[in-house]
C-alpha positions in Angstrom: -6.8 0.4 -16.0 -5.2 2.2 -13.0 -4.6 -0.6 -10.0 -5.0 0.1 -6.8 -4.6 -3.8 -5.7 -3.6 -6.7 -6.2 -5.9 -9.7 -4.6 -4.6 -13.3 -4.8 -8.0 -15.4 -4.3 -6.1 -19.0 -4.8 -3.3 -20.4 -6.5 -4.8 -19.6 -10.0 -6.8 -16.4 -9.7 -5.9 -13.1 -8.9 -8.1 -10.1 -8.7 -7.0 -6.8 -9.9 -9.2 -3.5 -8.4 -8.8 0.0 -10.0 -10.1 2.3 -12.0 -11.5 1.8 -15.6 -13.4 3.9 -18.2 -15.1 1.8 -20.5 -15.7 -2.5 -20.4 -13.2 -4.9 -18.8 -13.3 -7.8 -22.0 -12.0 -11.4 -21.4 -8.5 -11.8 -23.1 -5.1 -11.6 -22.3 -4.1 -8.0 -21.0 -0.6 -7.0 -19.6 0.2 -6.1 -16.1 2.6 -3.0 -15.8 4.5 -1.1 -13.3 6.0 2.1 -14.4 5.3 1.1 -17.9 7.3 -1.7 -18.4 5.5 -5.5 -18.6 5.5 -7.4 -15.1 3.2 -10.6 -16.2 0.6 -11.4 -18.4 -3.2 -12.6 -17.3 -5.6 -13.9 -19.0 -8.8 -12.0 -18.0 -11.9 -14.0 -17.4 -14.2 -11.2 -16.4 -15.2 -8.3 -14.2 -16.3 -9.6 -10.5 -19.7 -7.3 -9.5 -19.2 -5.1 -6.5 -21.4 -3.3 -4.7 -21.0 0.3 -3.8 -21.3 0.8 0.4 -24.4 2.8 1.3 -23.4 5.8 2.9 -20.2 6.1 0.4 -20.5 8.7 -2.5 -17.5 7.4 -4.3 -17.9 4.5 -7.1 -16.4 1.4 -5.8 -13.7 0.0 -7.8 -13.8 -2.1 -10.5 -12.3 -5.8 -10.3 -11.0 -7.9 -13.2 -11.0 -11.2 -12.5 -7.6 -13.0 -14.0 -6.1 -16.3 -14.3 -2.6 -16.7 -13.0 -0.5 -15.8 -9.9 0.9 -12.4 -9.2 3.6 -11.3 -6.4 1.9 -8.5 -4.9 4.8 -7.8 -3.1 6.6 -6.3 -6.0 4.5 -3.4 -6.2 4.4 -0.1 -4.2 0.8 1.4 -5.2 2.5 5.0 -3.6 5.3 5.2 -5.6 4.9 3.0 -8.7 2.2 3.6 -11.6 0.7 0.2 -11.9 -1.5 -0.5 -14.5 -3.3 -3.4 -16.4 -3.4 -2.8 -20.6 -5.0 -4.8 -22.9 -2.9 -6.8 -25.5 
């Protein structure tokens, strides 16, 4: 999955939004930037989202994840962020 953010909903879930070919399955799957391991979630889902009305473009898709992430430590211009399934 290629993130485009990183949402912390409360002190235990965190919402990741990208893009993803293909079903986002509960388990643990592997936060990276630049292809080395940052933290690993536990994915609990996808969240549904609904695409605006006037906009052509899919909307993205959300994984929702159990844990705590410092979005901080990412720069989604520079760094290839990604979240991989273990």
């Amino acid at each position: 999955m290629q993130v485009f953010d990183i949402i912390q909903m409360s002190p235990k879930e965190v919402f990741i939004a990208g893009q993803v070919e293909g079903d986002i399955m509960p388990g643990m799957w592997e936060l990276r930037r630049n292809h080395e391991g940052v933290a690993t979630l536990e994915v609990l889902g996808e969240a549904q989202i609904e695409a605006g009305r006037k906009g052509k473009l899919a909307p993205p898709r959300v994984a929702v994840c159990r844990g705590v992430v410092d979005k901080s430590r990412f720069d989604f211009t520079r760094d290839d962020v990604t979240l991989v399934r273990l």
